[in-house]
C-alpha positions as CSV (number, residue, x, y, z in Angstrom):
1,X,-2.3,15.5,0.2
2,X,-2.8,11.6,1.1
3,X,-4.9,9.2,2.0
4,X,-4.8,6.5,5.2
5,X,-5.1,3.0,5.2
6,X,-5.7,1.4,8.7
7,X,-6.8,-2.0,10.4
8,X,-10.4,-0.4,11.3
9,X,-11.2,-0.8,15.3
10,X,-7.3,-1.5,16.0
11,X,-5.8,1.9,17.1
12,X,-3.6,4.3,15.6
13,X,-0.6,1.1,15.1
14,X,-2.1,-0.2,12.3
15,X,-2.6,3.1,10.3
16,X,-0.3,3.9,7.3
17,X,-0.2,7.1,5.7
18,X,0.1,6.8,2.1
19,X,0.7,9.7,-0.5
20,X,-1.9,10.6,-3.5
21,X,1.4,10.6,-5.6
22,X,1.7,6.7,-4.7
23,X,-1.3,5.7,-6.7
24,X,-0.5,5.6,-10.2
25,X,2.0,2.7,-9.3
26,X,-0.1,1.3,-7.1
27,X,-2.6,0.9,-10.3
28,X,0.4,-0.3,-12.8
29,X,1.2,-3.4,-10.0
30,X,-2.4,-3.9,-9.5
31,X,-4.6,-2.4,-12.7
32,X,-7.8,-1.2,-12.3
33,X,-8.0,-1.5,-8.2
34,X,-4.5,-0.3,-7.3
35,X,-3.8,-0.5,-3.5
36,X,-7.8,0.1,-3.5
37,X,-8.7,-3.4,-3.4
38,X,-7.7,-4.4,-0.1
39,X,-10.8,-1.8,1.0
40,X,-13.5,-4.2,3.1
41,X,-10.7,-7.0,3.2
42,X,-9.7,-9.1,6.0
43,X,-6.1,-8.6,6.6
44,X,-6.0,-12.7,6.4
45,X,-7.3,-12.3,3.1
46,X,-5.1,-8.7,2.3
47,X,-1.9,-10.1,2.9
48,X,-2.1,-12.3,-0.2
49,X,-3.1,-9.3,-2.4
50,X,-0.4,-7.0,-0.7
51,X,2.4,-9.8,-1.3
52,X,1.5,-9.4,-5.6
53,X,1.6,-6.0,-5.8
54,X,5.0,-6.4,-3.5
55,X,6.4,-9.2,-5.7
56,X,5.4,-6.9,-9.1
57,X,6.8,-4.1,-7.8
58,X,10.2,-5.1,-7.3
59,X,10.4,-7.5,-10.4
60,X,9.7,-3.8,-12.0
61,X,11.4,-1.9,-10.2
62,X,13.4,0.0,-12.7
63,X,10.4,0.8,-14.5
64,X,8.0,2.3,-11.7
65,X,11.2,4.2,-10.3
66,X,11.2,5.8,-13.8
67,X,7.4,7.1,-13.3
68,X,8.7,8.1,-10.0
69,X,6.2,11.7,-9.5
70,X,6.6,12.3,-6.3
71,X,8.5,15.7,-4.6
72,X,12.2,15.2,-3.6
73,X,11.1,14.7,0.4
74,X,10.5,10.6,-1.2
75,X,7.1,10.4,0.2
76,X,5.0,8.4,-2.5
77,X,8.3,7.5,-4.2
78,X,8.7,4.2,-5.1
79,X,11.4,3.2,-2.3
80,X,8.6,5.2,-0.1
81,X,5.5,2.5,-1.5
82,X,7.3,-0.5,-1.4
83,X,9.8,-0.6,2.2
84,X,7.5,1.4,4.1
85,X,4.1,1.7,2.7
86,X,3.9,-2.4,1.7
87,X,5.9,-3.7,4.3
88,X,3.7,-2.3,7.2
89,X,0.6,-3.1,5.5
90,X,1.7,-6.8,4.8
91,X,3.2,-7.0,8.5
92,X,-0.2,-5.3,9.9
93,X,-2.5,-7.6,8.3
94,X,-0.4,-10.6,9.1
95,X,-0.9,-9.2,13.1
96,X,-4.6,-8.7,12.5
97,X,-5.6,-11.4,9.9
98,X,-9.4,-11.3,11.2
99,X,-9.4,-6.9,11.1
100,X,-10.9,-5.1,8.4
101,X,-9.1,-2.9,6.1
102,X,-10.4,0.8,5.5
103,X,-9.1,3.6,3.3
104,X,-9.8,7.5,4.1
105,X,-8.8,10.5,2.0
């Protein structure tokens, strides 16, 4: 199971599929909101948010990979959250700074 996070009104290229076993580090970068807070944002505004939890997470890195709960296929592993997951939504809402961010389970 999962959840999607896309650019809403911009096609399928700005969706990212994100694993339920990604949230508990989403929540340790970014307490209380997780990846969750960039719900209703511009990706103008988004891209700010994303770049802390990026930053945290690999200043941590050792750390969060030791929490690591996800299956042995990597998706929602911490290599999986932070060079794919991150990394498209930062490059997404730096393409669509004025689109809205929406997440679906």
């Amino acid at each position: 199971m999962g959840f999607e996070i896309q650019m809403a009104e911009y096609g399928d290229e700005t969706l990212v599929h994100c694993s339920n076993d990604a949230f508990h580090m989403f929540h340790i970068a970014n307490p209380g909101e997780g990846i969750n807070v960039i719900y209703g944002m511009t990706g103008g505004r988004a891209v700010y948010v994303l770049q802390d939890i990026y930053n945290y997470m690999i200043a941590n890195q050792a750390a969060l990979e030791a929490l690591n709960l996800a299956p042995a296929y990597g998706f929602g592993s911490y290599h999986d959250n932070v060079h794919r997951v991150l990394n498209k939504l930062i490059t997404i809402s730096k393409d669509y700074p004025e689109g809205t961010w929406v997440i679906t389970t």
